[in-house]
FITORDO-336711 format. One record per residue (C-alpha): residue number from 1; residue in one letter; x, y, z. Coordinates in steps of 0.1 Angstrom, whole numbers, always signed. Example, Ala and Ser with C-alpha at 12.3 -4.5 7.8 and 13.67 -1.06 7.14 Angstrom:
REM FITORDO-336711
<1 'a' <+123 -45 +78>>
<2 's' <+137 -11 +71>>
***
This chain:
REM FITORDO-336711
<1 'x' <+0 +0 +0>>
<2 'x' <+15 +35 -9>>
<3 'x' <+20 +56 +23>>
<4 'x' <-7 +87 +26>>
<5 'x' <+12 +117 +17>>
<6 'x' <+16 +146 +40>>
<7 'x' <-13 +173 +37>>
<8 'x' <-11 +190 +69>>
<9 'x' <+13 +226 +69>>
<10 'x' <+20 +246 +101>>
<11 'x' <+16 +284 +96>>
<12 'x' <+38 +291 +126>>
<13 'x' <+35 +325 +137>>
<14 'x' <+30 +356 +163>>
<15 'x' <-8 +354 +176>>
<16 'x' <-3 +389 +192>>
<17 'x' <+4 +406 +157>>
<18 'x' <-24 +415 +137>>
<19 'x' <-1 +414 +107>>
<20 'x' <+14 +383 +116>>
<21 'x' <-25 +368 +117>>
<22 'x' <-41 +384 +86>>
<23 'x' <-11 +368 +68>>
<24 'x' <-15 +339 +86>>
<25 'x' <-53 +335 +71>>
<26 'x' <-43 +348 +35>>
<27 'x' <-17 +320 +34>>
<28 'x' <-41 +294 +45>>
<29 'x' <-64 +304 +18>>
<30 'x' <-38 +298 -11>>
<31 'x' <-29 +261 +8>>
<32 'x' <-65 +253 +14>>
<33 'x' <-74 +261 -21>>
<34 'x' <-43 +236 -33>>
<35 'x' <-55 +208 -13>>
<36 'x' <-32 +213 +16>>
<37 'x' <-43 +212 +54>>
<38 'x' <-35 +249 +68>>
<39 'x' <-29 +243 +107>>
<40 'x' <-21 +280 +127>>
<41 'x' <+2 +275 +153>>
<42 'x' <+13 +303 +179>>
<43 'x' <+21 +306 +213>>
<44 'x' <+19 +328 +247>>
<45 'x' <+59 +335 +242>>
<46 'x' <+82 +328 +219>>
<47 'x' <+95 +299 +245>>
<48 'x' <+61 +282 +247>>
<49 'x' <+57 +286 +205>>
<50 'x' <+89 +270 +199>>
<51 'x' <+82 +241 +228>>
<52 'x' <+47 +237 +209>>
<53 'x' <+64 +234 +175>>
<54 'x' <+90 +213 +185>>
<55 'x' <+64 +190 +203>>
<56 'x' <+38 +188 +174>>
<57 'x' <+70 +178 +146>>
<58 'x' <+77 +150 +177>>
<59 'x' <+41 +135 +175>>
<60 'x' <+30 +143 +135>>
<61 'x' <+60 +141 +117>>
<62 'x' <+42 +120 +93>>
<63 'x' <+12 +145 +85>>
<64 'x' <+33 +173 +87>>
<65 'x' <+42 +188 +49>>
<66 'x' <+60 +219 +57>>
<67 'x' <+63 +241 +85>>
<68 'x' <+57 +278 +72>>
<69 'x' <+70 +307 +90>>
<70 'x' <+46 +333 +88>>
<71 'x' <+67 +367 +102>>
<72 'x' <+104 +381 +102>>
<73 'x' <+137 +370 +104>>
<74 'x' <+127 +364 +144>>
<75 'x' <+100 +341 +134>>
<76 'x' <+124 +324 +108>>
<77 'x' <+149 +321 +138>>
<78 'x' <+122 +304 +163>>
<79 'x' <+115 +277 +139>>
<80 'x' <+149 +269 +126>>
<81 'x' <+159 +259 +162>>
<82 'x' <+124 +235 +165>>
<83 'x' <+136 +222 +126>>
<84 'x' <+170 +215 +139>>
<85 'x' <+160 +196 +171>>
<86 'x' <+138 +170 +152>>
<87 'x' <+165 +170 +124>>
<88 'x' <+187 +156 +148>>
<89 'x' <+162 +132 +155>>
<90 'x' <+156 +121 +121>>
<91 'x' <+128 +140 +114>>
<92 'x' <+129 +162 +81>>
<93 'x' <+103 +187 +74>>
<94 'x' <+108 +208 +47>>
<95 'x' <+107 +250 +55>>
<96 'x' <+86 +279 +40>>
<97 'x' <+86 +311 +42>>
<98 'x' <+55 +339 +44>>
<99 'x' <+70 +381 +50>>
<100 'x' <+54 +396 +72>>
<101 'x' <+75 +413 +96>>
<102 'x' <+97 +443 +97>>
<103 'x' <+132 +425 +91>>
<104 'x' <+127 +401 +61>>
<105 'x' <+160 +396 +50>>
<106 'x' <+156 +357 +44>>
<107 'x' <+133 +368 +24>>
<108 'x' <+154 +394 +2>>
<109 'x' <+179 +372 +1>>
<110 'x' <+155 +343 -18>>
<111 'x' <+129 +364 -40>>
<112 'x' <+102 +357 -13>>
<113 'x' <+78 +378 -19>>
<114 'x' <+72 +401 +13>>
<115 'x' <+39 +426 +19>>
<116 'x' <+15 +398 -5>>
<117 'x' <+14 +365 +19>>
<118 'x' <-9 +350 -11>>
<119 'x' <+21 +352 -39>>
<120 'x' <+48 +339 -9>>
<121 'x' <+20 +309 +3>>
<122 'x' <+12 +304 -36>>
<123 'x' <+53 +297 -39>>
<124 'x' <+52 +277 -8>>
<125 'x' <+25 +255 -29>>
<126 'x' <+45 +254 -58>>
<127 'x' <+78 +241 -37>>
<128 'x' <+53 +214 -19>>
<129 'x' <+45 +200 -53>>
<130 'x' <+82 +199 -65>>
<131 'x' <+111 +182 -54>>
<132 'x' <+127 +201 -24>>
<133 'x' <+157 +224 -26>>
<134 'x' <+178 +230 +0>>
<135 'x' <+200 +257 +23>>
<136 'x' <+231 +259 +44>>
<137 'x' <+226 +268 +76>>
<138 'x' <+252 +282 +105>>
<139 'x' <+257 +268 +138>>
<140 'x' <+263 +290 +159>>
<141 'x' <+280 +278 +199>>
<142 'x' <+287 +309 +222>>
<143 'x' <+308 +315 +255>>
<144 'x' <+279 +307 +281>>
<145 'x' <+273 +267 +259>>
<146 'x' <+244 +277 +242>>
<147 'x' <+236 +268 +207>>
<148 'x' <+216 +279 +172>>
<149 'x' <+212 +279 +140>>
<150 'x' <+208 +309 +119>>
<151 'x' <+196 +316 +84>>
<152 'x' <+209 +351 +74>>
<153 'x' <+239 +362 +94>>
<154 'x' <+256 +363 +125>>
<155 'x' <+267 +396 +142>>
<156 'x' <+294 +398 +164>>
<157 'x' <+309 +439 +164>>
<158 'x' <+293 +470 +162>>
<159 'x' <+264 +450 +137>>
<160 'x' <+255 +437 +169>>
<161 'x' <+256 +461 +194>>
<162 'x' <+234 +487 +169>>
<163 'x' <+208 +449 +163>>
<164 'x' <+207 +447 +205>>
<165 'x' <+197 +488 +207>>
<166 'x' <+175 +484 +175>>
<167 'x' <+155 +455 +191>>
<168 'x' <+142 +475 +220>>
<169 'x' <+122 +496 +197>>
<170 'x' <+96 +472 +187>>
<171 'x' <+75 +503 +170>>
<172 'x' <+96 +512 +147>>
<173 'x' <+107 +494 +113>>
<174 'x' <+138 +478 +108>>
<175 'x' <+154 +496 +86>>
<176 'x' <+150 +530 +99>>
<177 'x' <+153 +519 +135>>
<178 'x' <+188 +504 +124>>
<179 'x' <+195 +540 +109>>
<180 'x' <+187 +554 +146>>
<181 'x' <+208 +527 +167>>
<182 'x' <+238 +528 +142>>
<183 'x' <+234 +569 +148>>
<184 'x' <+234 +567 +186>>
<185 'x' <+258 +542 +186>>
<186 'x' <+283 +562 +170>>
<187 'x' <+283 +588 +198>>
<188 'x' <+305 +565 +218>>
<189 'x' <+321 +545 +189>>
<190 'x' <+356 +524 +195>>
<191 'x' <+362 +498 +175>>
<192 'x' <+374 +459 +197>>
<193 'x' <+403 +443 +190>>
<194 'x' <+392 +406 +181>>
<195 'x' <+412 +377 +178>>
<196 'x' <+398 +353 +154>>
<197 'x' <+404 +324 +137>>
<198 'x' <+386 +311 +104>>
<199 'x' <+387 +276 +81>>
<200 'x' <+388 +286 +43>>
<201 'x' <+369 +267 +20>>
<202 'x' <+406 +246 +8>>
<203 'x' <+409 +234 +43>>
<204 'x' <+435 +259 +53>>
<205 'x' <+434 +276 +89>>
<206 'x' <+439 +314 +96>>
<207 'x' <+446 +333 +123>>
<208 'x' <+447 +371 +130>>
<209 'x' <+442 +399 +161>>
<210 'x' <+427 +426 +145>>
<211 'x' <+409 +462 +158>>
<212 'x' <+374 +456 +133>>
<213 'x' <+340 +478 +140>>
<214 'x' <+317 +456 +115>>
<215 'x' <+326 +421 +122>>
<216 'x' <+300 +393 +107>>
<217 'x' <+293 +360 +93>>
<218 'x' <+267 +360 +67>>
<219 'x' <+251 +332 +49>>
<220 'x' <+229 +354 +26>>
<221 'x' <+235 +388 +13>>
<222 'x' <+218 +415 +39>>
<223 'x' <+209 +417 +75>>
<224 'x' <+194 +447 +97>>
<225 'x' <+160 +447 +74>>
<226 'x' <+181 +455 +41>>
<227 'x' <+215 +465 +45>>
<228 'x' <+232 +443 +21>>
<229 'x' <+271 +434 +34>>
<230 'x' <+279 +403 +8>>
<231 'x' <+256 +413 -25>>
<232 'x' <+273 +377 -40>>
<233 'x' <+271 +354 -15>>
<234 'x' <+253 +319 -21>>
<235 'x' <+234 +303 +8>>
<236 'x' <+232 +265 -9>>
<237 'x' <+276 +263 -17>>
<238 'x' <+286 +255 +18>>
<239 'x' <+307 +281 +22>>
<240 'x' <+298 +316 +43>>
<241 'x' <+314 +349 +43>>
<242 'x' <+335 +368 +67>>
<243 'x' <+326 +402 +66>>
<244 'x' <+345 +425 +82>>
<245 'x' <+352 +466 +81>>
<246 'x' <+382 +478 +99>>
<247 'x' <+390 +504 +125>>
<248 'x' <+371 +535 +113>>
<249 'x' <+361 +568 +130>>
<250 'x' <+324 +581 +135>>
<251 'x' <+330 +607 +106>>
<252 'x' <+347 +577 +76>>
<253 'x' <+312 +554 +91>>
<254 'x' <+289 +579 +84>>
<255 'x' <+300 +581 +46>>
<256 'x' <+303 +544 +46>>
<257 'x' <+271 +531 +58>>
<258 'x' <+250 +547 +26>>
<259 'x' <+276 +526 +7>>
<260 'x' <+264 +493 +31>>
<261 'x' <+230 +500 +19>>
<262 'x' <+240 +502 -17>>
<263 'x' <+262 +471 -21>>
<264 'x' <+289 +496 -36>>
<265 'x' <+316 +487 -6>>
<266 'x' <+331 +460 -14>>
<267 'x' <+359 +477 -32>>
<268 'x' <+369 +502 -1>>
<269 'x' <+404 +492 +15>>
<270 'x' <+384 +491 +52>>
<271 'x' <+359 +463 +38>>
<272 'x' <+372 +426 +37>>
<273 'x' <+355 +396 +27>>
<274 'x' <+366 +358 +29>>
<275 'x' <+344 +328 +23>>
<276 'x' <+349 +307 +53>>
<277 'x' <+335 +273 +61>>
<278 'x' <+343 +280 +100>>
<279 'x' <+352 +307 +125>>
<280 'x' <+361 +313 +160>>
<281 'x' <+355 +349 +174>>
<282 'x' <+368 +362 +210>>
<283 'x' <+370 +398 +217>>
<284 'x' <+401 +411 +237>>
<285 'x' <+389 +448 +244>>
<286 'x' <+390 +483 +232>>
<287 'x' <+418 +496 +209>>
<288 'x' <+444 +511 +240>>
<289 'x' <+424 +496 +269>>
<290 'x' <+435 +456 +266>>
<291 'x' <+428 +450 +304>>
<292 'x' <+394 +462 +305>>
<293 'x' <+367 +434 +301>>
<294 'x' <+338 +440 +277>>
<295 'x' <+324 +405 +276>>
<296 'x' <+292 +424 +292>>
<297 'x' <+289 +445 +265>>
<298 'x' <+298 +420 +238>>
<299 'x' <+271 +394 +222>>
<300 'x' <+266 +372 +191>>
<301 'x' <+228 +382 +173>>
<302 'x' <+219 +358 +147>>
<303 'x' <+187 +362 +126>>
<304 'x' <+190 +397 +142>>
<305 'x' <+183 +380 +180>>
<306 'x' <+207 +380 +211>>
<307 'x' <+225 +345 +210>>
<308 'x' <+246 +347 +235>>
<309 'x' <+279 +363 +247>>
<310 'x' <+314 +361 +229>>
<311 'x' <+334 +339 +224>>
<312 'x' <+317 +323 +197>>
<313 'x' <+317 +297 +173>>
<314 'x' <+304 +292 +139>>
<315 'x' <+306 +266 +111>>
<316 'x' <+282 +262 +79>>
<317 'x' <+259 +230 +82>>
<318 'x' <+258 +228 +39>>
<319 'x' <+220 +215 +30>>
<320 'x' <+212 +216 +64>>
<321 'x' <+177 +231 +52>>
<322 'x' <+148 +217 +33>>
<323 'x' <+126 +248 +15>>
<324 'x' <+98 +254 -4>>
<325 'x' <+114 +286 -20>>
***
């Protein structure tokens, strides 16, 4: 007898957005309408929504089609880690994607349609009726022994100190809020003196101690809602990028960062870039003040959420990812 096939899809999302739900019941239209079970699935807190995820792949993996998040990079970032716990269990579920948050930079990265959640569920249909492509993924381990996987990028310098101010201003859109934190930010700006160590994609190992401002790993081309660091990188070659920008004043930053937006950097002596396959990041303080200790001040965000606190980790999982985009 041929096993029943898979009808039911998760539309995983935030219950206390009104955004996040009307997408969530345009979405479901489109699946409905293909034959597809749409199942809405949110939570009290992100904690209890991933638990709830993670528990429901467990029980269902068998009726389970896709699991669809519908919301930001965030959202994306909540159900990557429930995907990744059941992956390690042998459970395989592949992943789409519905916009509809402030940072969608998965979404950029892949064509995804954001602001129309029927054109992004009709291309989640069209992935469930084709065969499956897939993604790399980074894993990410930090100081405190914590672990995730991200999609888009992982910030460890000034990136992440402007994504920790940005994220306490849950009013205002990404990209403008980023403008604002990068702005205030600069007031006080000194650039850490990281040592770090990264894997190129021949095997080789490097090493370096370096003063760096922007210092990230990205696995597709933007993060911050838009701001697009590697305009070439490829998410499905196993290999991520090393982005960094070195020691620069408030004044050379401010004429940069329009540059960051336009993907016209790359050429700038302050801006390097080196695919990687792995890295290893520790800060070691501020330019002239070596003794002082900064790990309070000093965290890994990924998917544009807190991680966890430096030193970190990070190596590309290559396919780790099933999608429907």
């Amino acid at each position: 007898m041929t096993p029943r096939a898979a009808r039911d899809v998760l539309l995983v999302h935030n219950g206390a957005s009104r955004t996040a739900r009307g997408a969530c019941e345009r979405a479901a239209g489109i699946l409905r309408a293909g034959g597809y079970r749409p199942e809405p699935l949110a939570g009290a807190s992100a904690a209890a929504l991933g638990r709830a995820l993670t528990e429901t792949l467990r029980a269902r993996s068998t009726d389970v089609a896709a699991v669809v998040a519908v919301g930001g990079d965030g959202m994306v970032h909540l159900v990557l880690q429930a995907l990744h716990t059941v992956g390690e269990q042998g459970v395989t579920v592949p992943f789409g994607l519905v916009p509809a948050g402030s940072g969608n930079d998965l979404a950029r990265h892949h064509g995804v349609p954001t602001g129309d959640p029927e054109r992004a569920a009709g291309r989640v249909l069209r992935g469930l009726e084709s065969p499956s492509h897939t993604m790399d993924l980074l894993h990410v381990t930090c100081a405190d022994g914590s672990e995730h996987v991200c999609a888009t990028a992982v910030c460890l310098g000034l990136d992440a100190r402007v994504n920790a101010r940005a994220n306490r201003w849950s009013r205002v859109r990404v990209p403008a809020k980023y403008a604002a934190a990068l702005a205030l930010e600069l007031a006080a700006i000194r650039a850490r003196r990281y040592e770090l160590s990264w894997t190129s994609p021949d095997g080789t190992v490097r090493a370096a101690r370096r003063a760096i401002t922007f210092l990230t790993v990205a696995n597709t081309s933007s993060f911050g809602g838009g701001l697009t660091i590697v305009p070439r990188t490829d998410a499905t070659d196993g290999v991520a990028d090393l982005f960094t920008v070195s020691d620069v004043g408030p004044a050379r930053l401010v004429w940069l960062f329009p540059r960051l937006w336009l993907g016209t950097h790359e050429s700038l002596r302050e801006v390097s870039v080196e695919p990687v396959t792995a890295a290893a990041v520790a800060v070691t303080g501020v330019p002239g003040t070596e003794g002082a200790d900064h790990r309070d001040r000093d965290a890994a965000h990924g998917d544009g959420e807190r991680l966890g606190p430096l030193p970190v980790s990070v190596r590309v999982l290559p396919a780790a990812l099933h999608v429907l985009f």
